[in-house]
C-alpha angles and dihedrals in degrees: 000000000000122000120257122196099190128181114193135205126208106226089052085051091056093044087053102045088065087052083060128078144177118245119222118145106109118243118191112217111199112222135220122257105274115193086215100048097173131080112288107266119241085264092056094043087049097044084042084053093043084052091050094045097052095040081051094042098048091044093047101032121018084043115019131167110039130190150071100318092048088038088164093056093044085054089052095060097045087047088054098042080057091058094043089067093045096052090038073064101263117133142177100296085056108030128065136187107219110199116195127174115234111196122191110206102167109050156020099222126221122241105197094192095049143025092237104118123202099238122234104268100350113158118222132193110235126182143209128192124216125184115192129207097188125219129243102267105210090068097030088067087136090059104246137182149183121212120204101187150162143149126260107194115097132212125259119290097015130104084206102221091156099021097069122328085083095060090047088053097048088055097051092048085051103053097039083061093039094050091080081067090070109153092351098094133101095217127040096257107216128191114203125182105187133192126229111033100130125076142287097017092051080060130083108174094212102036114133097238096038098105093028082071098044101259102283123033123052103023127157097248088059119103085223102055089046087047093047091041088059083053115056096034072061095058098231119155094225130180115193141202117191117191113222118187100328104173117075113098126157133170091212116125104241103026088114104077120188138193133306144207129213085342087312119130121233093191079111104053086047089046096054092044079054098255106160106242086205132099112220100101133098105224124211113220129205155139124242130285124006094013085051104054091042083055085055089052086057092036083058100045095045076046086060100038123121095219097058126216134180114249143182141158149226116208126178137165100262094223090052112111114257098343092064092052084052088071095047106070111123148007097326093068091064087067092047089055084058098051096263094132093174096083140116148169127231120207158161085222087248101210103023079063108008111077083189094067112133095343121102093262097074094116149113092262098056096044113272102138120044098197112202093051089038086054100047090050094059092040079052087040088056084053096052088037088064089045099056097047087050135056135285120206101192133100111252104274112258115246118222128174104251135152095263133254134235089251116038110005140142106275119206091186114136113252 
């Protein structure tokens, strides 16, 4: 997730709260037949949570850093997230290996943890890595599809347990529950792991798209925005939800931090409009819309999970200052850039909670990944997955301003 030093001011605070609302209406989502109907027992949980550790160990330790300047170590993720779908049960007419160049024409860029330079102009092969469950093609005849992503490369510096060994892991775990549904499904389900997403490698200062996408999310260097850009020259109608550090989870009071001004906090001001000051929710980040009432279909279906998680979300016009750049931090905004509205991203708010975030100690040993919590959100995730590649009979909750709630509620953590 890219780093995002943000001042605000009040009076914006106050003009974009109204902008924000609470979604309550209840939308049914019909499921798709499970051969195991019934809550996952305390083994599965437990063999779901062994899956998840050693996808999160392997990435962070055995690997590490991960990114341009330690390219070996970039190609070896994405060699064993390759793996990790074949041996989930995915193969070659349903796997497939995407390579992308990614030039840098403006800078050699600075590694303050190594000596490794990026060179002037130097192309490099990048990969991303897609697994498919096809739908059943005699109902997809509009040529629909579901996208589960992140982003598996790492800053400098930091052997990226939470941000973001954690959101591959989540896919994988993911698709290797959604593949039984092989030729059943309503939309095409695709899994997509994508490179350089973090700065300042997913940067090039003179690239020619660089200002038309506002400096930061969505460049051409990024995984994501090669990814989005296929896509759309292919004609799919695509919604898409990208995990982004998604397990850090704490029940202290206060490990929620919020926004400040002028080195004030505003934690009082969000207490006393009932925003919870503790870390232990996934949030659900978008911009308005489109991308926010396909963040209420996902809400609905996490709300009817049997594995419950708490939930919450931050919504904000995306051409608002400041506010809008909050929703855009990391590879969904690349689809939005490419005209794909329905995306989102899911979080734990990583640096807004996690005092690991970016730094070498973003790992299992200090504390990144809480486990158990991380488990039962992606056992909740599989649930909204099946939602999303079936139908949904109800009308499109209504939206209303409101004080938020403990369980879905209107988030104004920083992203």
């Amino acid at each position: 997730m890219h780093t995002l030093h943000i001042t605000k001011k009040l009076f914006l605070f106050s003009m974009v709260t109204s902008q924000f609302g609470c979604s309550n209406g209840t939308q049914q989502v019909n499921r798709l037949p499970n051969p195991n109907p019934t809550a996952p027992t305390s083994s599965s949980l437990e063999e779901t949570e062994k899956r998840l550790r050693a996808h999160v160990s392997y990435l962070s330790e055995t690997i590490g850093v991960r990114n341009i300047a330690y390219f070996e170590k970039l190609n070896e993720a994405a060699k064993y997230i390759e793996e990790a779908f074949r041996e989930a049960g995915y193969s070659s007419t349903n796997l497939t290996i995407i390579p992308y160049t990614a030039k840098y024409t403006g800078e050699a860029f600075k590694n303050e943890y190594d000596t490794n330079k990026i060179i002037k102009g130097n192309p490099y092969k990048m990969t991303i890595i897609e697994a498919i469950v096809n739908s059943n093609p005699d109902v997809n005849t509009n040529n629909e599809c579901v996208v589960i992503g992140a982003h598996y490369d790492t800053v400098d510096g930091s052997p990226g347990a939470d941000d973001n060994a954690s959101g591959v892991a989540g896919v994988l775990e993911i698709a290797k529950h959604m593949l039984k549904y092989e030729g059943k499904i309503e939309k095409t389900l695709k899994f997509v792991l994508f490179p350089n997403e973090e700065e300042p490698y997913s940067l090039d200062s003179k690239a020619v798209d660089r200002k038309a996408t506002a400096a930061k999310y969505g460049v051409d260097t990024m995984g994501s925005r090669v990814y989005a850009k296929m896509a759309r020259e292919k004609g799919e109608h695509m919604e898409v939800v990208v995990l982004e550090s998604i397990g850090y989870f704490s029940n202290e009071p206060g490990s929620q931090k919020f926004p400040s001004i002028c080195r004030i906090s505003l934690a009082p001001l969000f207490k006393l409009l009932g925003y919870p000051d503790i870390g232990n929710e996934a949030v659900f980040v978008s911009k308005r819309g489109a991308s926010k009432e396909f963040a209420d279909r996902c809400m609905s279906a996490s709300k009817n999970a049997k594995v419950a998680f708490p939930i919450n979300y931050f919504s904000a016009p995306h051409w608002f200052p400041i506010l809008g750049r909050l929703v855009e931090r990391s590879d969904h905004a690349s689809f939005w850039r490419e005209g794909f509205d329905k995306a989102i991203m899911i979080s734990d708010t990583a640096d807004s909670r996690n005092k690991n975030y970016h730094k070498n100690t973003d790992t299992i040993a200090d504390g990144s990944v809480n486990f158990k919590e991380f488990t039962k959100l992606v056992e909740n995730l599989k649930e909204i997955t099946e939602g999303l590649v079936s139908s949904t009979t109800a009308e499109k909750p209504e939206t209303e301003i409101e004080s938020p709630t403990t369980s879905t509620s209107t988030s104004t953590i920083a992203q």
